[in-house]
N, C-alpha and C positions, 0 to 999 in steps of 0.2 A: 337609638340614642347613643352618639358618640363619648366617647372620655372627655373630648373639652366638654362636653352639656353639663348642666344645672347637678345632675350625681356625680359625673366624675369630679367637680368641683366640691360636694359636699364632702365625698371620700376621703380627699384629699385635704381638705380643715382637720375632718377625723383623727387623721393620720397624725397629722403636726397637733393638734390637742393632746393626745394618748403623748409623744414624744419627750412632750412638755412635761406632762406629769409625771412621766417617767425621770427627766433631768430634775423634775423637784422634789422629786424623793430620793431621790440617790444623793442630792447635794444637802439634804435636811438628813438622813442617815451618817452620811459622813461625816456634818458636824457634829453628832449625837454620838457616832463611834470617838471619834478625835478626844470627845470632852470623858470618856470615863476613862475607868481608873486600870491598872496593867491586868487588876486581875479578871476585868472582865474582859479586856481584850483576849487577853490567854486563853480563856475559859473558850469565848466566841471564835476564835480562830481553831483550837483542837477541836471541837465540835465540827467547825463547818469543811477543817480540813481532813477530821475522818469521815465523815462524809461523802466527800469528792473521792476519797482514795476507798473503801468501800465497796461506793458504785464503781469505780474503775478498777480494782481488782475484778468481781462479780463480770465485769464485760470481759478482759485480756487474761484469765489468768488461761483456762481453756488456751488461749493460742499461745501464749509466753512459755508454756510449762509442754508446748508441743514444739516450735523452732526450737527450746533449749535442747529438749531430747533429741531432735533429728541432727542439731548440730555437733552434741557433743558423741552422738552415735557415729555419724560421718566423720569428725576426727578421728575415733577409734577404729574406725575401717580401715581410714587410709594410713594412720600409724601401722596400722596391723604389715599391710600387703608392702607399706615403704619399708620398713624395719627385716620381712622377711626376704624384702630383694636386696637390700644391704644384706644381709648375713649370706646369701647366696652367692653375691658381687662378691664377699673376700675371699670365698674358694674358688672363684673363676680369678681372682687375680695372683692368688697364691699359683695355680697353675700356668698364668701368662707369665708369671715373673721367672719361673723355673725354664719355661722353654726363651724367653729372652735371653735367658743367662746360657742355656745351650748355643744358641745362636751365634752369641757374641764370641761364643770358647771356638765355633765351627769359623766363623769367616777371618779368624786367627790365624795366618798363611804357617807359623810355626807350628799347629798343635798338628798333635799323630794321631793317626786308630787308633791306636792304645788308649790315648788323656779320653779319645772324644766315647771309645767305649767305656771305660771305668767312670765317668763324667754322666753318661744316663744312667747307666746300674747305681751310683751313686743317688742320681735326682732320683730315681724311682723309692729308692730302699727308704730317703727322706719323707719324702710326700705318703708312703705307706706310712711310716713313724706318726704322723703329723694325723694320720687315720682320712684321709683323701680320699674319694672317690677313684681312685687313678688302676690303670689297667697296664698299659705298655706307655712306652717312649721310643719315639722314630727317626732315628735320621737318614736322610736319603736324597743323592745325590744327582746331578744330570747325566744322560749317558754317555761313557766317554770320559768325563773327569777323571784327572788323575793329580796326585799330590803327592812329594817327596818321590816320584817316579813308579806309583804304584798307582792302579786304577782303584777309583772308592765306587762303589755301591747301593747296597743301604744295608743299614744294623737295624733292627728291632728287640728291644728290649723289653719283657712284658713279665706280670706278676704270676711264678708258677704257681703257688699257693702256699699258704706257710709262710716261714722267712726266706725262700730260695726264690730271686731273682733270674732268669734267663736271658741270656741274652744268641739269637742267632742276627743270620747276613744272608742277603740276597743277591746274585750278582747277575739278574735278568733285568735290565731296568725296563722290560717292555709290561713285568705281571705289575708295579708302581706307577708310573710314571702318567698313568693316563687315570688314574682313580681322584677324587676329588682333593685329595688332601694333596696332590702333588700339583694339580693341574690349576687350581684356585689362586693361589699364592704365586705362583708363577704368572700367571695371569694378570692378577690387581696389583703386584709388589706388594703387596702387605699383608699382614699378618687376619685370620678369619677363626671362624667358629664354625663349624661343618656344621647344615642342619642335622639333628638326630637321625637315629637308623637300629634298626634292629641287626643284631649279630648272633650268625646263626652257631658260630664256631662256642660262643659262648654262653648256649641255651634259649636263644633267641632272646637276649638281653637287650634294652636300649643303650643307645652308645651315643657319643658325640665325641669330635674331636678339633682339635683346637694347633691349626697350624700356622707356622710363620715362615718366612723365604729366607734363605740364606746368599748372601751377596757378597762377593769380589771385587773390591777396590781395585782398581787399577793403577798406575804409574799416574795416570794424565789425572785423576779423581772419579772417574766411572767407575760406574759400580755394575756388574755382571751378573746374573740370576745363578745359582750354582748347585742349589738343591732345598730343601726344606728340614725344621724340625718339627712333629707333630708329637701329641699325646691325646693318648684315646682315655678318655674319661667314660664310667658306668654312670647312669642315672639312678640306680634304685635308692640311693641315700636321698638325693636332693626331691626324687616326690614323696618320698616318707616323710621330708622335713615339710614339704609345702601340704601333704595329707594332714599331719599331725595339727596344723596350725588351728582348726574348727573344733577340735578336743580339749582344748583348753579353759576348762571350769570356768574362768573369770569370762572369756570370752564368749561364751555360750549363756552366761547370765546377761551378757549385754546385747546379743547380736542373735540369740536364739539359735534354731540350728540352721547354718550356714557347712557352706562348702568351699575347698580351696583348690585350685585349679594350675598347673604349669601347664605354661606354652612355648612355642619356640617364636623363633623371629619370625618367621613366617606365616604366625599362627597356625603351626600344628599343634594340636594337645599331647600333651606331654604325659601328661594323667592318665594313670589307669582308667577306661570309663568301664562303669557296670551298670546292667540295664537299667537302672534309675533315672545314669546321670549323662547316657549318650546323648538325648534331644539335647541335654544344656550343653556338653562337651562342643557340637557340633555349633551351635548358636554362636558361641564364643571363638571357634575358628574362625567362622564367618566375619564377626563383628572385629576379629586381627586379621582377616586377610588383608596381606600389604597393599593390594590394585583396591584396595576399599578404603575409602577417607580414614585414618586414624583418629578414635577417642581423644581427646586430652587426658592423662592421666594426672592422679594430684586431687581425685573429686568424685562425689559419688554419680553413678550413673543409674535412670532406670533399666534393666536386663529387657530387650525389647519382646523374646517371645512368653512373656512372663511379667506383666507389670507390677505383680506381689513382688518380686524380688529387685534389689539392689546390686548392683553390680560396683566393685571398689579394683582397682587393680595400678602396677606400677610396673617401670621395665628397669631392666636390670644393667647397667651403664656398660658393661663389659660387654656381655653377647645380647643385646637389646631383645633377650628372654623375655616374660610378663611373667607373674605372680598375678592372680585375678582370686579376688573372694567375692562369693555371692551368699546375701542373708537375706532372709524373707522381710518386708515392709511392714507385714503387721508388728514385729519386733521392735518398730519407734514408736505402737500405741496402746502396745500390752495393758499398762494399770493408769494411764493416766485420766480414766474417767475417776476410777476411785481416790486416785491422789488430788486429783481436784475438788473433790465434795468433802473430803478430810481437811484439805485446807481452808474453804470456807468455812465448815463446821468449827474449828479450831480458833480462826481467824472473827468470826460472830459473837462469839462467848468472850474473846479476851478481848475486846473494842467496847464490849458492853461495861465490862468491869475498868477497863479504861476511864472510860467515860465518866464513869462512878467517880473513880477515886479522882478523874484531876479536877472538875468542882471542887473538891473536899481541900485536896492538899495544896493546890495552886493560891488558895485565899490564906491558907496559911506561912506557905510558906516563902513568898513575894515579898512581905510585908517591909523586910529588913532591907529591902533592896537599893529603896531611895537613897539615904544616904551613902548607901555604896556608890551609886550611880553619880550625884557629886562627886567624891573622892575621887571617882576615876576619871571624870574631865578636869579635875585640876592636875592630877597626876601627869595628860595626856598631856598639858598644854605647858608641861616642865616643870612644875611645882610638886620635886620630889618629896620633898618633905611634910607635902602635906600630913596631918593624923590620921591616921584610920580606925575607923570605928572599930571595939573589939566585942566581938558576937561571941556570948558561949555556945556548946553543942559540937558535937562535930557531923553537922551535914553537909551540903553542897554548900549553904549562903556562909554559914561562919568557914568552911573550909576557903571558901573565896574571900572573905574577910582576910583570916592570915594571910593566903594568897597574895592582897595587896601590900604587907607586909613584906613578906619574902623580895616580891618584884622592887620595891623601895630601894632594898640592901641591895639584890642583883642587879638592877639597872646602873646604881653607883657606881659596885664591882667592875662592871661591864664596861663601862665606860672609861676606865681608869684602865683595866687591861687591856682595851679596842686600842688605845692610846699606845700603849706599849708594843701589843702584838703587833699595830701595822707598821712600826718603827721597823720591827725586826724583819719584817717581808720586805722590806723595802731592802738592807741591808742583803736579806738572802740575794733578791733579785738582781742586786747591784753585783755581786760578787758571780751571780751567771752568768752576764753579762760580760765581766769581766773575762770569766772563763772561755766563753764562746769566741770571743774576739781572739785569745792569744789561742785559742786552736785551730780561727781562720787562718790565723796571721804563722802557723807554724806550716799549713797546708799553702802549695805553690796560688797565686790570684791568675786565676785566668778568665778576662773579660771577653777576648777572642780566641781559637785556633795558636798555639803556638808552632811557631814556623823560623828556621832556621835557612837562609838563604835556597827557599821553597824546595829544599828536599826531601822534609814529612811536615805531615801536619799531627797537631795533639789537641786536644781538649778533654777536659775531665771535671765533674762537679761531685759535690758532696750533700747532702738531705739528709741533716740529723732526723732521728724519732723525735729527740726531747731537743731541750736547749743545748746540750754538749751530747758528741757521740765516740762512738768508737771505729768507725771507719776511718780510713786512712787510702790518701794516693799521693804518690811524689813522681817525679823525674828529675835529673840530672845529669848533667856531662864525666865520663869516667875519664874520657879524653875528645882530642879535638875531633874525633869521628865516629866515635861508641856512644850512645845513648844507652842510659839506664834508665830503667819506668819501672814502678809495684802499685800495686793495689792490696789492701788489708781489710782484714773486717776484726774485730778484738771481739774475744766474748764477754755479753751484759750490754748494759745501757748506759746513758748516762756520767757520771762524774768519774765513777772509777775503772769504766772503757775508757774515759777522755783521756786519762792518766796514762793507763797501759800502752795507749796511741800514741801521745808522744814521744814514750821511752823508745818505742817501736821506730817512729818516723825520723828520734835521733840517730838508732842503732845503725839502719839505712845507710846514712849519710856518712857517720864515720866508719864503718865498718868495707865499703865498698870500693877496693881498689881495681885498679884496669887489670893488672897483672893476673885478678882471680876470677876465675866461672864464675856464672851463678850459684851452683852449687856450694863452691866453696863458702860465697860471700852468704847466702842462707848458710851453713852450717856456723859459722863464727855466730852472726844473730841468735840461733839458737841456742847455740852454748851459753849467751850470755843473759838470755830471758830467763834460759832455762833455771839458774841460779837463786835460789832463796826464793822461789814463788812459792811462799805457802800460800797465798788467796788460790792458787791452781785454775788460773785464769791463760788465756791460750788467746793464739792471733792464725787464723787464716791469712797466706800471702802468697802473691804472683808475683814473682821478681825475674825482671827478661833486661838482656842490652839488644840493641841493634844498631851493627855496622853499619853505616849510613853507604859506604864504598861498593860493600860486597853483596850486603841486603840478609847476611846473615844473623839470626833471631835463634840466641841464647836463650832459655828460661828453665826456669824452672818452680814447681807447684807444689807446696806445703799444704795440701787440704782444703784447696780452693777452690770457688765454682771454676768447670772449663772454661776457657776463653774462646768464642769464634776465630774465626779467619774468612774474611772476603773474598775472595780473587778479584783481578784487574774490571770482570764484567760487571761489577759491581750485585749482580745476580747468583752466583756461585759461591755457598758458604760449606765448614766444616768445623767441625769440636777438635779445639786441640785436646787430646783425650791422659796428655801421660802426665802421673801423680808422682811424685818425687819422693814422697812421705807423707809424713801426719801433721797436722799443725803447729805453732812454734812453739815453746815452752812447756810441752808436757814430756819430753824426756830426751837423751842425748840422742840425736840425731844426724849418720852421716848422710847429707842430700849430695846427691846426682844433679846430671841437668841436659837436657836435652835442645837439639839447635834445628832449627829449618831456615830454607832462604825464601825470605819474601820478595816475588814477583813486584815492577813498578808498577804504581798503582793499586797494590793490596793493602788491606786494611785490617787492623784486630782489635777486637772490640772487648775491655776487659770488664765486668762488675761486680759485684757482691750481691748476698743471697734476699737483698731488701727486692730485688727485682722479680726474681724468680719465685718465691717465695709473696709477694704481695696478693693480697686476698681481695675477693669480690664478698656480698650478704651473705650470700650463701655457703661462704667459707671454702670455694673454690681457688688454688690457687692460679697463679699467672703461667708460672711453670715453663721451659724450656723450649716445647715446641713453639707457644707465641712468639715469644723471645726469635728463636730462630724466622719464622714465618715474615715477622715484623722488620728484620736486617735485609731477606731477600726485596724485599719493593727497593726499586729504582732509585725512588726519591730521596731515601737516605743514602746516596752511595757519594763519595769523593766528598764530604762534608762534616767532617767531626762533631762540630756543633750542629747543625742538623740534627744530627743522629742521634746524638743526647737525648734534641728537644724532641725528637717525634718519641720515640723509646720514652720518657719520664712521662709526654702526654698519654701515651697507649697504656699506663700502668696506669694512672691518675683513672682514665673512663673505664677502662676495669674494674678499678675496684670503688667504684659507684657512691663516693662520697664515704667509706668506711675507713677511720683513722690508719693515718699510717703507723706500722708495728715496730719495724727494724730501718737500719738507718740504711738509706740507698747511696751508691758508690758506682761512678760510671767513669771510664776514660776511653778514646778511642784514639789511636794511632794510625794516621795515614802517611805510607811510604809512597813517595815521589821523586825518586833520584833522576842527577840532570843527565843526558842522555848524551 
């Protein structure tokens, strides 16, 4: 017998019968709930809503109170291993920043063996102070080099023990010159992290060393490989610090007992192992070796020869190091059979007396409501004045009685000050308004490229933080064939940068004669900011002329970000690097000023720190390299405006929709003399 036959037809009556019954009880309920009174609604509603919440505690808590544990156990792992590769990253950058600043003293065509010896026994005796891992400081030359007419070498400078520093010289460059710390850096041009190594000279201690390449500028802008600065760092500090990290009471009450691990970039272990923990030590080499897909770090992983255990680890942004902790699994389900049955038990008892008392008290205390419930639709519907009923007692219904009292008087208030206050925003807004405009209108308008019978181009904009700011750019003619251009940045934000800006943007203007350097004309400014500032508010400023005839490029730098320089290939950049002084108005100041001649068709790009300085979520800045990276593309070159616009867009996708902080200040100068 098929489903159309005589049953599947009777089934099917059944069906729609039962349906029926069901929509007429539920519509005969409904009107039977509708028609009583609040307190039996109340009453019926707590009842059938502990109920539902009840059963559904009794089914989820078991899982709820297990995701909670694994997740807030997984946050506390990876806090653990991110926090101790941060503390590990600032003494690896404490010692990158000490050999960059070597570096910079070594490719210094002035300095002598003498500055560059006394300059590491110095870095050494520091970074010792500081209580550093540090052993020696290296510098060391190519073979053959020679300077001020004397052949260099290599010095090493290393820790005798106690307060006494050593410093000896090698003048074989065949026993250096082929070991890795010379040979690497030579190699890539850039600065590396030796993998670790044991050193037998010093008890067979683990070592690593951390060098950088020292380079030769040339006449033409090339720059020439010339030797290296290294420093040999000991490890026994930083695996005590990463040992130690599983000893820590608090952490061993969450994580049970767990283990902490260093590695190197290439996944070697870094850790002492002892026979316990070699099968893990080696697992995790494994699981970092580089020719093997890399984890994601940031998240817990299971440890794969060991599925009880968890595996958390992070890498360390400097020498791409790991930090790895491993804690046992069973540690996310310790007690939460018993925390579960304590909370039912706890939760059954108090739903039952629940239950009890809102019968009781709900019929009581409802009562008074009605006429509340009036008063407050006329109240809603503007009828401030209605009366409100006054209930003795002080529980929740008469506290809500006065309640509507209170709201009476405050809704008047409020509306009588709403009145007034938005008078006064309007007023403020009007007068920023006003402000913004006379600080457009003091700054030069440029809609295109300024261009002077096509022998430079200029453009420059300005991007307050708030309505008014404190950046600042001008140009002007000194004479028929000198161009003057600045750029400023004012410290603070807002109305009283805007102020100091334009004292500043006047000082500019009259203060700058043809007759005087740059120099000069920065120091008269100075002197005259300098004057009665007690707010001790202060201006960054690049102030430059350029002979339009000669291509010669005056400036000079008051504590200002560098300026680039382009060359003609539009692909060839360099930091103009010399600082003149400190910024303007914090004390008497004689400035200097220094001159270059710009090739045609070179280009300088000037900003402020809103650029460099602009941040991504992550609190990443933008930082100098992009900046540089972003000027070499093609596509900005011979184009001021352009350059702006691509530069303001690349800072915009950067920092990923997160408010701008500081006010952004761009101008770019393009030289084009007629030939």
């Amino acid at each position: 017998m098929t489903a159309d036959g005589p049953t599947g037809k009777r089934s099917e009556r059944r069906n729609r019968a039962a349906a029926g019954t069901v929509r007429r009880l539920a519509i005969r309920l409904n009107g039977l709930f509708r028609r009583r009174s609040l307190v039996f609604k109340q009453c019926f509603l707590v009842i059938g809503a502990f109920t539902l919440v009840l059963g559904a505690i009794l089914a989820t808590v078991y899982y709820g109170l297990h995701r909670h544990l694994e997740t807030t156990t997984s946050k506390i792992a990876v806090e653990v291993t991110d926090n101790a590769a941060m503390e590990l990253d600032l003494t690896f950058l404490e010692l990158e920043r000490t050999v960059k600043l070597l570096v910079q003293l070594a490719e210094n065509p002035a300095a002598t063996a003498p500055q560059l010896q006394q300059a590491m026994l110095a870095s050494l005796r520091d970074l010792k102070a500081e209580q550093l891992p540090v052993y020696a400081i290296c510098i060391a030359f190519q073979a053959g080099y020679r300077r001020h007419g004397e052949p260099w070498h290599l010095w090493y400078a290393f820790d005798a023990g106690g307060a006494q520093e050593t410093l000896i010289s090698d003048a074989n460059p065949a026993s250096y010159m082929a070991e890795h710390g010379f040979r690497l850096p030579r190699e890539t041009g850039q600065a590396v992290w030796i993998e670790p190594y044991y050193d037998a000279t010093l008890g067979n201690r683990m070592m690593t060393t951390y060098s950088a390449p020292i380079f030769q500028t040339g006449a033409d802008g090339s720059r020439r490989f010339i030797g290296i600065v290294s420093l040999d760092m000991t490890l026994d500090r930083l695996d005590a610090l990463v040992g130690d990290i599983p000893q820590k009471a608090e952490l061993q009450a969450i994580l049970g007992d767990s283990e902490a691990f260093l590695l190197s970039s290439q996944g070697h272990c870094i850790t002492q192992l002892t026979p316990e923990t070699t099968t893990v030590g080696h697992t995790l080499e494994t699981i970092f070796d580089p020719s093997r897909p890399q984890p994601a770090a940031g998240k817990l992983l299971r440890f794969p020869s060991d599925p009880d255990l968890n595996l958390s680890f992070d890498r360390l942004e400097t020498s791409g190091w790991i930090v790895a902790l491993l804690f046992p699994h069973q540690a996310l389900h310790q007690r939460i059979n018993e925390i579960q049955w304590y909370l039912f038990c706890i939760g059954l008892a108090g739903s039952l007396l629940v239950l009890t008392l809102v019968v009781v008290i709900t019929r009581r205390s409802l009562a008074p409501l009605g006429p509340l419930a009036q008063v407050a639709e006329r109240i809603g519907r503007g009828q401030l004045h209605t009366p409100v009923p006054v209930l003795a007692g002080h529980d929740e219904i008469a506290t809500l009685s006065r309640t509507f009292q209170h709201m009476q008087s405050a809704l008047t208030d409020y509306l009588r000050q709403l009145k007034t206050t938005t008078a006064a925003r309007e007023k403020i807004e009007s007068e920023l308004q006003i402000a913004r405009t006379i600080q457009k209108w003091l700054l030069p308008e440029l809609q295109s490229p300024y261009t002077v019978k096509g022998e430079f181009s200029l453009f420059a904009e300005l991007f307050a933080a708030k309505a008014v700011g404190g950046d600042l750019f001008d140009f002007f003619f000194l004479s028929e064939r000198k161009l003057c251009f600045t750029i400023g940045d004012v410290s603070g934000k807002g109305v009283p940068a805007a102020l100091f800006m334009a004292v500043v943007q006047t000082l500019h203007r009259g203060l700058a004669r043809p007759e005087l350097d740059c120099g000069q004309i920065m120091t008269r400014i100075n002197a005259t900011l300098a004057k009665n500032n007690e707010m001790m508010m202060f201006v960054t400023c690049f102030l430059a002329t350029l002979d339009l005839e000669s291509g010669v490029l005056e400036y000079c730098n008051a504590g200002h970000n560098r300026p680039l320089l382009r060359q003609a290939d539009g692909r060839t950049l360099h930091w103009i690097q010399e600082l003149h002084g400190p910024p303007l108005a914090i004390s008497d100041h004689l400035y200097s000023c220094s001159r270059l001649i710009m090739q045609p068709r070179e280009e300088i790009f000037l900003y402020t720190d809103g650029i460099t300085e602009a941040h991504n979520p992550r609190r990443e800045l933008f930082g100098e390299q992009r900046l540089q990276a972003l000027l070499g593309e093609p596509a900005t070159a011979f184009s001021p405006d352009r350059l702006l616009e691509t530069v303001l867009a690349a800072v915009n996708r950067f920092a990923g929709g997160t408010a701008q902080f500081d006010d952004i200040t761009m101008m770019a100068v393009w030289y084009r003399p007629r030939l």
